[in-house]
C-alpha positions as CSV (number, residue, x, y, z in Angstrom):
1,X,0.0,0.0,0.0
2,X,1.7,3.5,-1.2
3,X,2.1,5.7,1.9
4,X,-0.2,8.5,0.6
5,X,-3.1,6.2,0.0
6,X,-4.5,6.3,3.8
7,X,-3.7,10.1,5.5
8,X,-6.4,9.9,7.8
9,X,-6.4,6.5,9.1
10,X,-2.6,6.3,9.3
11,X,-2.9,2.4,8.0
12,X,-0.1,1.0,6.3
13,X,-2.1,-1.8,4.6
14,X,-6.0,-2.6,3.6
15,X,-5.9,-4.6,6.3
16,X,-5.4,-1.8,9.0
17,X,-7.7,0.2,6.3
18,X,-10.6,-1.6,6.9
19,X,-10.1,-2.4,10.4
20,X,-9.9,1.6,10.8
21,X,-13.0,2.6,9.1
22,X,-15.1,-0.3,10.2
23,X,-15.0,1.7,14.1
24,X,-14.1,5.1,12.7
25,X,-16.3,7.9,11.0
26,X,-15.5,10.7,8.3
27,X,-16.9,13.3,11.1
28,X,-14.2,12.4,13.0
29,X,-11.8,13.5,10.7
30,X,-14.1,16.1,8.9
31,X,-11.7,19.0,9.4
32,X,-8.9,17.6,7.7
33,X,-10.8,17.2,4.5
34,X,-10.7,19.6,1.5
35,X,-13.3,19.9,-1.3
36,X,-12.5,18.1,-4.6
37,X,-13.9,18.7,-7.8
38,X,-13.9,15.7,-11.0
39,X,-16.1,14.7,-13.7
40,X,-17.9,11.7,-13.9
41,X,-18.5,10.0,-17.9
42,X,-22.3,9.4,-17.6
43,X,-22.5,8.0,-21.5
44,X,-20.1,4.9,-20.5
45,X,-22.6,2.2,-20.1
46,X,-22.2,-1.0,-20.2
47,X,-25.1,-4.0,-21.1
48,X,-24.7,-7.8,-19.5
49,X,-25.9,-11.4,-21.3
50,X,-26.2,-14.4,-19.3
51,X,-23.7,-16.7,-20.8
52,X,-23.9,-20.2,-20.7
53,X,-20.9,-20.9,-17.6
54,X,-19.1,-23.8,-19.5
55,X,-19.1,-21.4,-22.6
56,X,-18.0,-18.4,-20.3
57,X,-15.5,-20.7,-19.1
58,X,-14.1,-21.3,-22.9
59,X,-14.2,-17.6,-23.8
60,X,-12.4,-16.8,-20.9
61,X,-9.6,-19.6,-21.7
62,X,-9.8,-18.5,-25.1
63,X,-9.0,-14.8,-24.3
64,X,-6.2,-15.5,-21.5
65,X,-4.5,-17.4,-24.9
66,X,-4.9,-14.2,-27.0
67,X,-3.4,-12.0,-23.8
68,X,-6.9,-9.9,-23.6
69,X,-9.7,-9.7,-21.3
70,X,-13.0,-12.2,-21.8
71,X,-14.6,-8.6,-22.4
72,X,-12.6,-7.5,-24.9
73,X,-12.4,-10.8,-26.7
74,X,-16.1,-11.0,-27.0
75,X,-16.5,-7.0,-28.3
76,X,-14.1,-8.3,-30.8
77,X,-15.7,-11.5,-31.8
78,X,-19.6,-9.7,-31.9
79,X,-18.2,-6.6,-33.7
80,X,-16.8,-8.9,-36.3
81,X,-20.1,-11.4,-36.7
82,X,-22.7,-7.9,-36.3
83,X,-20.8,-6.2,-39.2
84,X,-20.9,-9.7,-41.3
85,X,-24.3,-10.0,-40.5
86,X,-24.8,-6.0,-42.0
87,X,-23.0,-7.0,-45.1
88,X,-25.5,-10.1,-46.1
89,X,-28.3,-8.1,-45.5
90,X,-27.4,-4.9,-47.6
């Protein structure tokens, strides 16, 4: 755990992070906050399947072999197939 991840609590692992918060409140350490400002990317959305689990199981195998993520693998499989699929019918 970097040492600038846990000012407040003082931990030096998630361990002692948990263990701290799970009896300690933000009021107690209220004053030592500051006010942050970031944005948050509303438009990224993301839509689930249900997958069959012994075919999740081979798309995951499949994508560790190809050194990408199950997710990726499948975008990449579906974007190919869709656009296939737009080219018989037009």
């Amino acid at each position: 755990m970097a040492e600038n991840k846990s000012s407040l609590s003082g931990s030096r692992s998630y361990q002692e992070l948990s263990e701290y918060w799970e009896n300690h409140s933000l009021a107690d350490h209220w004053d030592e906050t500051s006010a942050v400002e970031f944005e948050v990317d509303a438009q990224t959305s993301s839509i689930y399947f249900p997958v069959d689990k012994v075919l999740a199981a081979q798309i995951r195998e499949a994508a560790s072999s190809h050194g990408v993520s199950a997710e990726t693998l499948l975008n990449l499989w579906l974007q190919q197939r869709v656009s296939e699929e737009f080219k018989k019918a037009g």
